[in-house]
C-alpha positions as CSV (number, residue, x, y, z in Angstrom):
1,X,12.0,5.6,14.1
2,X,9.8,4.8,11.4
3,X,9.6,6.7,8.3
4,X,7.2,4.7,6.9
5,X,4.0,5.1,8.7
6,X,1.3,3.1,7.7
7,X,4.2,0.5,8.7
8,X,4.5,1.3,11.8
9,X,0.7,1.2,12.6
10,X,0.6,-2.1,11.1
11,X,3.2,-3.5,13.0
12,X,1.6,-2.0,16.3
13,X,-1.7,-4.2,15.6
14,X,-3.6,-0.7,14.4
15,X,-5.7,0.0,11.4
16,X,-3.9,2.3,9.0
17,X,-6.1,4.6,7.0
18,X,-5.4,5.9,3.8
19,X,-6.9,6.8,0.4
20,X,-6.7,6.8,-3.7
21,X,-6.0,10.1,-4.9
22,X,-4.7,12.1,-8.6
23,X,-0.3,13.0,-8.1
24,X,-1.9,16.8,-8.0
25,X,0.3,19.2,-5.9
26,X,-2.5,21.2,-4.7
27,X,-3.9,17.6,-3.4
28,X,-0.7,16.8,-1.6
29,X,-0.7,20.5,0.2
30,X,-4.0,19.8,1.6
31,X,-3.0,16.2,2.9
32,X,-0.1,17.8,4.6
33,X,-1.9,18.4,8.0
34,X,-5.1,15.8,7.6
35,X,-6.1,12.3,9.8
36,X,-4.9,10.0,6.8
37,X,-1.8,8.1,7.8
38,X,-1.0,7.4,4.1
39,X,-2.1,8.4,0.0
40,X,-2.1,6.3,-2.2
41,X,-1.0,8.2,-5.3
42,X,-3.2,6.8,-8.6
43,X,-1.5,6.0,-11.7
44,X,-3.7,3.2,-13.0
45,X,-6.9,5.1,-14.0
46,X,-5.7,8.2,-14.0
47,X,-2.6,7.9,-16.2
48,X,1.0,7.6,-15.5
49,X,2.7,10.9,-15.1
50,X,6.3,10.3,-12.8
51,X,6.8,14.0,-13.1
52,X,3.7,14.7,-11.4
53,X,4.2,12.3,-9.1
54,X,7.4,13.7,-8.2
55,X,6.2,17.5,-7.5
56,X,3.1,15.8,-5.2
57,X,5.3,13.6,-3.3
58,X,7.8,17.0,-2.7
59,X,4.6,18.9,-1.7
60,X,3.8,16.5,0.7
61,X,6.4,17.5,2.8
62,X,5.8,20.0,5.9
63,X,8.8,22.0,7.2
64,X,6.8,22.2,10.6
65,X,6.0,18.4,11.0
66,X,10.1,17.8,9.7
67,X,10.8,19.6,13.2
68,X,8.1,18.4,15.7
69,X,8.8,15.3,14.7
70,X,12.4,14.9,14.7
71,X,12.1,13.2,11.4
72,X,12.7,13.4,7.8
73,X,9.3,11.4,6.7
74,X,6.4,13.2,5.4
75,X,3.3,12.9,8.0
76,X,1.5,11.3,5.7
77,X,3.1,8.3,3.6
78,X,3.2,8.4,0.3
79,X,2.6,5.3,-1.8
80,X,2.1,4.9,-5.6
81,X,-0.4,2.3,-7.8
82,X,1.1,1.6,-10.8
83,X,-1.1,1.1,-14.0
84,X,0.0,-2.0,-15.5
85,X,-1.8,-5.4,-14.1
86,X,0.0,-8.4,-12.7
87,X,0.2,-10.2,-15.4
88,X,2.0,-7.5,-17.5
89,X,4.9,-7.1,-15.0
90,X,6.5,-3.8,-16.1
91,X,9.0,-3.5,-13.4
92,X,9.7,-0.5,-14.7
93,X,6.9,1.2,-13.3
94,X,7.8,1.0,-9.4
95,X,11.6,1.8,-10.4
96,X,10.6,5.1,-11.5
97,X,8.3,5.7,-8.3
98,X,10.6,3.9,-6.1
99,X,13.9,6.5,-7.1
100,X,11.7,9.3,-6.5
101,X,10.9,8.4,-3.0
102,X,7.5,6.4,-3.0
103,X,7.6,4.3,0.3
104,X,5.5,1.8,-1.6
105,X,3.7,0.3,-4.7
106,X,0.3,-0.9,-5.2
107,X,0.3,-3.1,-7.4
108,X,-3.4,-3.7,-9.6
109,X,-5.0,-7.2,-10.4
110,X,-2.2,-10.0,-9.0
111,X,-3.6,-13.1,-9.9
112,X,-0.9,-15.9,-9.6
113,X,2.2,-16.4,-7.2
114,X,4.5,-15.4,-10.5
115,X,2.8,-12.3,-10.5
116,X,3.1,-11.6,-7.0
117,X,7.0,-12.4,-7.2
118,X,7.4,-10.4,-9.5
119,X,5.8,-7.5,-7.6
120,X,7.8,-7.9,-4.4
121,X,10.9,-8.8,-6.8
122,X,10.5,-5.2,-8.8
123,X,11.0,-3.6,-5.1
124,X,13.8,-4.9,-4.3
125,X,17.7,-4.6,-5.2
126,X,19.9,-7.4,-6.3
127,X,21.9,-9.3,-4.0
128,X,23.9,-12.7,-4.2
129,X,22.1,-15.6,-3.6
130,X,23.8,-16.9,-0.1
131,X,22.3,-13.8,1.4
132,X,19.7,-14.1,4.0
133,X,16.4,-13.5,3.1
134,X,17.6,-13.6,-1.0
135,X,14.2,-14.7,-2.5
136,X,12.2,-12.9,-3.7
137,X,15.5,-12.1,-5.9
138,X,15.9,-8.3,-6.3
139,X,15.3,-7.0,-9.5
140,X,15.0,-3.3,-8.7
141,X,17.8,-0.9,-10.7
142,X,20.2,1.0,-9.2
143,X,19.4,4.7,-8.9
144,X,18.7,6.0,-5.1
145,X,19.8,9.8,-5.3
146,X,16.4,11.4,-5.2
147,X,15.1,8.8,-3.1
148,X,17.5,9.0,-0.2
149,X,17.6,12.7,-0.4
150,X,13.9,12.5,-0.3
151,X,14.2,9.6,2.8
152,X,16.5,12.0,4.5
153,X,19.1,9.3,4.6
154,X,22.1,9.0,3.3
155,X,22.6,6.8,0.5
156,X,24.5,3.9,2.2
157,X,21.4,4.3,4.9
158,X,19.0,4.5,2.1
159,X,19.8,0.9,1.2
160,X,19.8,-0.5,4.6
161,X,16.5,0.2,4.9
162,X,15.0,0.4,1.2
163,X,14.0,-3.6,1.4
164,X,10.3,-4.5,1.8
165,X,8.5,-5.1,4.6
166,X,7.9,-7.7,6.5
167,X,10.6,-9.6,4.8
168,X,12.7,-7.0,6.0
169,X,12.0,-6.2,9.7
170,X,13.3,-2.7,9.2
171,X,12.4,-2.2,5.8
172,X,10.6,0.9,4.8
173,X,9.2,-0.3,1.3
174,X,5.1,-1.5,1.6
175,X,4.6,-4.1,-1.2
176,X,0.6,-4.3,-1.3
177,X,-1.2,-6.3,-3.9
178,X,-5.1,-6.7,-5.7
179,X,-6.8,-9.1,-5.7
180,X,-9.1,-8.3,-7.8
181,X,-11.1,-11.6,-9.4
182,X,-11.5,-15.3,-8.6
183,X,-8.5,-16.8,-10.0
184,X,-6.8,-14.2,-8.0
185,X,-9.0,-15.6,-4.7
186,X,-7.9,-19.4,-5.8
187,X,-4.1,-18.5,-6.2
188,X,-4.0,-16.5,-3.2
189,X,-2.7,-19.4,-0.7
190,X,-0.5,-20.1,-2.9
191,X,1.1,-16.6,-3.5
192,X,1.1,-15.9,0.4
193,X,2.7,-19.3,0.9
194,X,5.8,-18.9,-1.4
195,X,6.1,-14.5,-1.7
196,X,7.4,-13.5,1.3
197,X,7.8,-9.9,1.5
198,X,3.9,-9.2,0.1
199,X,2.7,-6.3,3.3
200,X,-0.6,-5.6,2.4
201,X,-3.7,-7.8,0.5
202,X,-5.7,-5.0,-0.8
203,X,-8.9,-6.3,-2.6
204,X,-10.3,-4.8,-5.4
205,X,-14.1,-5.3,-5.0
206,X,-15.1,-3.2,-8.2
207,X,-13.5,-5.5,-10.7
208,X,-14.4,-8.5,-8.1
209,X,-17.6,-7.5,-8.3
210,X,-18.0,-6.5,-11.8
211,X,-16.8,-10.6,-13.0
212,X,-19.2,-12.0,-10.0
213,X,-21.7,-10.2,-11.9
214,X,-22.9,-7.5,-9.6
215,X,-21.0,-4.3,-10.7
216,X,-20.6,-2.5,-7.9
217,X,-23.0,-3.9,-5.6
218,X,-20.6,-4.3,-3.2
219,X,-23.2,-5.3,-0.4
220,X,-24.1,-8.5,-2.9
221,X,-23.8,-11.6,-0.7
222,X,-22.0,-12.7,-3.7
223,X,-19.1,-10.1,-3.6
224,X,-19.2,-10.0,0.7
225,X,-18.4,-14.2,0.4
226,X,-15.8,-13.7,-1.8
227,X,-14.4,-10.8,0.0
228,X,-14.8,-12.7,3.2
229,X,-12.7,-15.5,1.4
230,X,-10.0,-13.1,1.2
231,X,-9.4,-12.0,4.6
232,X,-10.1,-15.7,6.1
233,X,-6.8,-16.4,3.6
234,X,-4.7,-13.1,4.9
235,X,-5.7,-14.2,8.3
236,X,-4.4,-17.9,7.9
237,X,-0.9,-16.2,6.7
238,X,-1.0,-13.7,8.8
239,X,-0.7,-10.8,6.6
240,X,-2.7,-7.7,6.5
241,X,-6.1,-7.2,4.5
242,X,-7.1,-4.1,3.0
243,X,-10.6,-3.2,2.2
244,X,-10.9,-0.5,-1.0
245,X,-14.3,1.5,0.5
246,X,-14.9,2.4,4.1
247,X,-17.1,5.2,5.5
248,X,-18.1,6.2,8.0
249,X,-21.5,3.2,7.9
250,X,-19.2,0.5,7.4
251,X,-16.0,1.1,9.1
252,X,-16.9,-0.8,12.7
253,X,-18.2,-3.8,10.4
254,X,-15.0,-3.9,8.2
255,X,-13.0,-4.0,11.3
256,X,-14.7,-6.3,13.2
257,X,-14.1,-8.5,9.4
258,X,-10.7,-8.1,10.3
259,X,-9.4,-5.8,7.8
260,X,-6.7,-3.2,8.6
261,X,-5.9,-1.5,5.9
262,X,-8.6,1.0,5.0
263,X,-9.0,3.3,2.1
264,X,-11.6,5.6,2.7
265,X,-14.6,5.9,0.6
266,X,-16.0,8.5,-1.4
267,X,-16.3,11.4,-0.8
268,X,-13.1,11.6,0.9
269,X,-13.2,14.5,3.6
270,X,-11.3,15.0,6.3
271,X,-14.5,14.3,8.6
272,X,-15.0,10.9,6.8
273,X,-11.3,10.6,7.9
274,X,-11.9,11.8,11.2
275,X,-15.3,9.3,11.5
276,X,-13.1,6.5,10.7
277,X,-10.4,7.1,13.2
278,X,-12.9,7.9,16.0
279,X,-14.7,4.9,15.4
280,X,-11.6,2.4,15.2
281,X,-10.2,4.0,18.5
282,X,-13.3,3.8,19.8
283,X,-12.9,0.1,19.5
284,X,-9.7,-0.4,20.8
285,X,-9.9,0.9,23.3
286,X,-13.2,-1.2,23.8
């Protein structure tokens, strides 16, 4: 059984639909029960606050869903975006969210293949080098309590399954990654090629846009080629695209682009939600 849910719709070949939103406990209550498989708790512009972050991820939790599930996992997976960029590193970052039971980091503007190590490294824990699937080498600290209790899990089962995904086939941990400007798009090949364990290419069309020289015009032919860039590279690797705004106008273009993982667009309702979902069932089961 999954824990991690926007996981396992990935791995099933369906798009997983989730959203940017403050570590706010009233927030999390209300997520509890919506159509988002997954929230993506923001710590890059809204500031870093772990404690916060801590109480949200608690009140995302549902005694009712615990039971009619059979399962330990909050409904709705909880992932964190760090605030520091790529090329700042700060490991230290998805330690903290990582030991207090994130299933995930998003990580803002990766722009070279040292950067993306370094992401998938900072999720990981340390292991000897003649173990399989050693690099990226784990850099992650030691601290699981709250995570595992949080997992359900006990600690020895917390670390079987605390490895990222798909590097690990039953890992729970969702490295994603922003590409957010051109020397990002250029190095991208390169950081697919030799980062294994990278789950998700989210792209970051605001900045993208904003260097292209269209802030925000996100329909500029400019930013849709370079966007379009992206996903024909995810595609070639075979790793999952995510595309930062879709509604409830855009959603059966962005997944006929091939993207499928989709944060919902502003303002983010549970009808937008509901919108979204109807139209990409709608076309699977076309």
């Amino acid at each position: 059984m999954r824990l991690n849910g926007l996981i396992g719709r990935l791995e099933r070949g369906e798009p997983a639909l989730s959203l940017f939103a403050p570590a706010v406990p009233d927030i999390a209550v209300e997520l509890q029960a919506s159509p988002y498989h997954g929230i993506v708790f923001e710590g890059e512009h809204r500031g870093w606050d772990i404690a916060a972050l801590r109480d949200s991820l608690q009140y995302l939790l549902n005694r009712a869903q615990i039971v009619t599930q059979n399962g330990p996992a909050p409904a709705v997976t909880p992932l964190a975006r760090v605030p520091a960029n790529g090329c700042e590193m700060n490991q230290f970052l998805a330690k903290q969210a990582l030991d207090i039971g994130a299933y995930g980091i998003v990580w803002p503007h990766v722009s070279t293949a040292e950067e993306a190590h370094n992401a998938v490294a900072a999720c990981r824990y340390a292991r000897l080098p003649d173990k399989p699937s050693f690099q990226p080498a784990g850099i992650r600290g030691d601290g699981p309590m709250q995570a595992a209790r949080y997992w359900g899990l006990s600690q020895s089962e917390y670390y079987r399954r605390a490895d990222v995904w798909p590097l690990a086939p039953d890992g729970e941990i969702l490295v994603v990654i922003q590409i957010e400007d051109t020397h990002g798009i250029d190095n991208l090949p390169q950081m697919l090629k030799e980062v294994p364990g990278i789950g998700v290419v989210l792209i970051g069309e605001g900045d993208l846009s904003q260097e292209l020289g269209f802030p925000r015009q996100t329909e500029h032919p400019a930013v849709l080629d370079a966007m379009a860039a992206i996903v024909r590279i995810c595609h070639e690797h075979k790793i999952n695209v995510g595309h930062p705004h879709v509604s409830p106008k855009n959603v059966s273009r962005v997944l006929v682009e091939g993207y499928s993982f989709l944060m919902c667009a502003a303002p983010r309702s549970f009808e937008n939600a509901e919108l979204v979902l109807a139209s990409a069932t709608s076309r699977e089961a076309h």
